[in-house]
C-alpha positions in Angstrom: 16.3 16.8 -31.5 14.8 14.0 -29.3 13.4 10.7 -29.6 9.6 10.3 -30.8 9.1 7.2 -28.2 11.6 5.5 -25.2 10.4 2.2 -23.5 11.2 1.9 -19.9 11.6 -0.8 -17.5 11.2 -0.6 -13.9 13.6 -3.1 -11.7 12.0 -5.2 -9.4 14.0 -3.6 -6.4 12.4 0.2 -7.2 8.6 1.0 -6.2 6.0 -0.3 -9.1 3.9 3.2 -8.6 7.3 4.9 -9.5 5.8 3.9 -13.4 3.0 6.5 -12.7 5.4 9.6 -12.5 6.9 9.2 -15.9 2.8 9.2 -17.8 3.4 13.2 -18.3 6.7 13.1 -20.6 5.4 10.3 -22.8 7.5 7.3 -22.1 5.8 3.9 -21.9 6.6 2.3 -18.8 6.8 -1.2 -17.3 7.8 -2.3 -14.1 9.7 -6.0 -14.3 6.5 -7.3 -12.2 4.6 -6.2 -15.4 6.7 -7.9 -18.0 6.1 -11.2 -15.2 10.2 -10.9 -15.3 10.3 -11.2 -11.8 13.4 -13.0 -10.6 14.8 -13.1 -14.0 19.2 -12.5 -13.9 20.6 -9.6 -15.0 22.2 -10.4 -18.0 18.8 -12.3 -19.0 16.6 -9.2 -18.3 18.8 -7.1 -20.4 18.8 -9.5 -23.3 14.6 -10.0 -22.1 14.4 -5.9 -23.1 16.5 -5.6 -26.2 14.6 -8.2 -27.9 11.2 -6.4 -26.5 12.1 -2.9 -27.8 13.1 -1.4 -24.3 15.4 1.7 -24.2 15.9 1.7 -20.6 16.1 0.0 -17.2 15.9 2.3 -14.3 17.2 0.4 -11.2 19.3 0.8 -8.2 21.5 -2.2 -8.4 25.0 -1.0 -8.0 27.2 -4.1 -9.3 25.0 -3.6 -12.7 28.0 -1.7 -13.5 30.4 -4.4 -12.8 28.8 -7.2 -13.6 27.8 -6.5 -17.3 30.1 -5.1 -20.4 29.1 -2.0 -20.8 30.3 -1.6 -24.5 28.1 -4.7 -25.2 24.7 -2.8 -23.8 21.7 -2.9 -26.1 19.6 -1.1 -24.1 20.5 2.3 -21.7 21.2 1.6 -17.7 20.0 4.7 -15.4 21.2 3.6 -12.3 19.5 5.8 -9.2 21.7 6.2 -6.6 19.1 7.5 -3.7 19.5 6.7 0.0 16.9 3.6 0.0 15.1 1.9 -2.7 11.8 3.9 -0.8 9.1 5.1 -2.8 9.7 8.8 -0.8 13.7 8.4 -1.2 13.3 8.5 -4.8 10.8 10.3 -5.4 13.4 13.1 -4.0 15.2 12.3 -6.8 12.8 12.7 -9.5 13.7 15.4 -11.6 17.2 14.1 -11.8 15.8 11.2 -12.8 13.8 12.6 -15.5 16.7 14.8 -16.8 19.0 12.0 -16.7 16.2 10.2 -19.2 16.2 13.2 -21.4 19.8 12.9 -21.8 20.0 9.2 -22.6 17.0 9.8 -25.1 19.6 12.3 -26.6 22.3 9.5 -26.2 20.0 6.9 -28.2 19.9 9.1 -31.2 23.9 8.0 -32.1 24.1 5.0 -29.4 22.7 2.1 -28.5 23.4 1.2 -25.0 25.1 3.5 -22.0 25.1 3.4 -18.7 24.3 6.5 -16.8 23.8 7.4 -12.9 21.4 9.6 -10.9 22.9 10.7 -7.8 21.0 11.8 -4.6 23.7 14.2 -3.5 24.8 16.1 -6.1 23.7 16.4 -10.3 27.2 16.1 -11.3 27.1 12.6 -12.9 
């Protein structure tokens, strides 16, 4: 059982033209530059996407993690742990990021928010 529709957000740090890799599995997607969120704090951008319908944020900011209550997320963190925030370093990552998406879509069906991480070196997480 899946979702019929996930909205994704793109942090500012990642590539925008990352959006364009996720058009064949039916998410919508919007970079943070699109939303004109650009600069906005974390906490702020997650309550920004809750109250605009968004599922997910894909980023690569590691203190996410420690900087918001996880138990108090709204909307799903993938956090993509690849060796730069390069357009090539994770696009090496891609299909772990796209699994990881079809497991948080599985995740939404009971849960609201979750925190989840795509690492570059291993699948294990």
């Amino acid at each position: 059982m899946t979702l019929n529709y996930m909205k994704i957000l793109i942090d500012e740090q990642l590539p925008t033209k990352l959006k364009y890799l996720f058009l064949d599995i039916g998410y919508e997607v919007f970079t943070v530059r699109d939303m004109k969120w650009l600069g906005t704090k974390n906490g702020d951008l997650l309550n920004l996407m809750a109250s605009n319908n968004f599922n997910v944020l894909l980023t690569n900011d590691k203190n996410l993690y420690y900087q918001q209550k996880i138990s108090n997320l709204k909307v799903c963190i993938v956090n993509i742990n690849s060796k730069t925030n390069r357009y090539e370093d994770v696009f090496e990552v891609l299909d772990k990021i796209k699994n990881k998406l079809k497991e948080v879509e599985s995740h939404l069906l009971n849960k609201s928010g979750g925190y989840f991480i795509v690492n570059s070196l291993s699948s294990l997480h």
